[in-house]
C-alpha positions in Angstrom: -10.9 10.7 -17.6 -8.8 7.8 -17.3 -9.5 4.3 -17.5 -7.9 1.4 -16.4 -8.1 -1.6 -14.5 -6.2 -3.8 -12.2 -5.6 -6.6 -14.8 -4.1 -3.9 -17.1 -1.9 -2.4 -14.9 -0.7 -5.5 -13.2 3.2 -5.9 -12.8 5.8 -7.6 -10.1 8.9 -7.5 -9.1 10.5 -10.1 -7.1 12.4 -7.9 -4.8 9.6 -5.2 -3.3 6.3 -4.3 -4.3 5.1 -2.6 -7.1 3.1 0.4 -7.7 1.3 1.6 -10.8 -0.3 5.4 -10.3 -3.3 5.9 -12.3 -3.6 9.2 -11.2 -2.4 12.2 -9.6 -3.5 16.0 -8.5 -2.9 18.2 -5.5 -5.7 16.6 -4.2 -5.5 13.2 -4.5 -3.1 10.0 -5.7 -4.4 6.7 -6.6 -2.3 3.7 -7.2 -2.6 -0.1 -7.8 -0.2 -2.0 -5.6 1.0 -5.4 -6.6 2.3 -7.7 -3.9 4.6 -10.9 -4.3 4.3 -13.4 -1.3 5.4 -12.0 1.7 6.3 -8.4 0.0 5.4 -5.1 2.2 5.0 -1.8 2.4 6.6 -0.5 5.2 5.0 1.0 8.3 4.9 4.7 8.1 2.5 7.8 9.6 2.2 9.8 6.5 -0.5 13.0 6.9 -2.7 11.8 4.3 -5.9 9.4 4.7 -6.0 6.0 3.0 -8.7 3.9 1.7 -7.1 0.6 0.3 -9.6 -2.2 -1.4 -7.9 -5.5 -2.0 -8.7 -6.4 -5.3 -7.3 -10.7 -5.0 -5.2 -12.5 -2.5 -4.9 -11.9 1.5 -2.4 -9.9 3.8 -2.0 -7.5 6.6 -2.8 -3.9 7.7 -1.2 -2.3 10.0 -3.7 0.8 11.5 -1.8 2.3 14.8 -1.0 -0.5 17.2 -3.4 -3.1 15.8 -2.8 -5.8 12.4 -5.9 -6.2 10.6 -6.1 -9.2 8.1 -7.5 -8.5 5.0 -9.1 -10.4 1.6 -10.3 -10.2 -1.6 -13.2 -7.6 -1.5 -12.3 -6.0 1.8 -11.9 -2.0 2.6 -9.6 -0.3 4.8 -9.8 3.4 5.7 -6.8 4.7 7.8 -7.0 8.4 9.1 -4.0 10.9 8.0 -0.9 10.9 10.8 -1.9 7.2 12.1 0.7 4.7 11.4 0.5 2.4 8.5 1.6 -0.9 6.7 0.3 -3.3 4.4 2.1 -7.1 4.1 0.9 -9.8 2.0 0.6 -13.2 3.5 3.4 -15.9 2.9 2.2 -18.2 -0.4 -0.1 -15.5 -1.9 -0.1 -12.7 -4.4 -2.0 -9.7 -2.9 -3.3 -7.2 -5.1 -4.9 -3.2 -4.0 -6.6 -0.4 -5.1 -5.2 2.7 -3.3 -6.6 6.1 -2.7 -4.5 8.5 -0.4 -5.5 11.8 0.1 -3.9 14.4 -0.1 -0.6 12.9 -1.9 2.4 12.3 0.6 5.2 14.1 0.3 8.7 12.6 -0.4 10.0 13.1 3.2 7.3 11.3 4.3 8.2 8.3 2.1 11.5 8.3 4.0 10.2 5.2 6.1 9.0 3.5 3.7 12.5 3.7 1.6 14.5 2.7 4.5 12.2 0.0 5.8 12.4 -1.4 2.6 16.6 -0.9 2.1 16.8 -2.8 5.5 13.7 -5.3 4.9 12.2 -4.3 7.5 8.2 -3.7 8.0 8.3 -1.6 11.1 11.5 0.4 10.5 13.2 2.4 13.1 
């Protein structure tokens, strides 16, 4: 069993978001995700499903074609192979719970890197 919270696991980096597993199988990867203002993660179309919770602060979600804003207590669900992003808004922390299912793989991260190397939330 593990047990954590988001509290305990809390952590930020001033140049790109943070992540903090808490757990990991074949099945299924969960993660905390710690946000300075304006911090992202990139827009990518992993084949995995995501359910993110935000657990303080407000931001984005990208789901396809459409931006979704998000606060403290709200749920996202994004279906596997539809395109993804999560920002935080400008002048506020944003902290989420994340469940993605099954784990991606590291090519599919490959986005995500290079949006992030060019500081860009919908890289090309």
């Amino acid at each position: 069993m593990v047990a954590t919270d988001v509290d305990a696991e809390r952590t930020y980096d001033d140049e790109k978001f943070t992540t903090r597993e808490v757990f990991r199988s074949e099945r299924v990867k969960v993660i905390f995700g710690y946000f300075e203002p304006g911090q992202f993660i990139p827009v990518h179309a992993p084949e995995s499903d995501l359910v993110l919770r935000v657990e303080s602060g407000s931001g984005l979600v990208r789901e396809g074609d459409e931006d979704h804003s998000v606060e403290t207590g709200d749920v996202v669900v994004v279906p596997a192979e539809e395109s993804r992003g999560v920002r935080a808004n400008e002048g506020e922390r944003l902290d989420a719970f994340l469940v993605v299912s099954p784990p991606p793989t590291d090519a599919e991260h490959d986005p995500v890197r290079r949006g992030l190397r060019r500081g860009e939330f919908e890289p090309g």
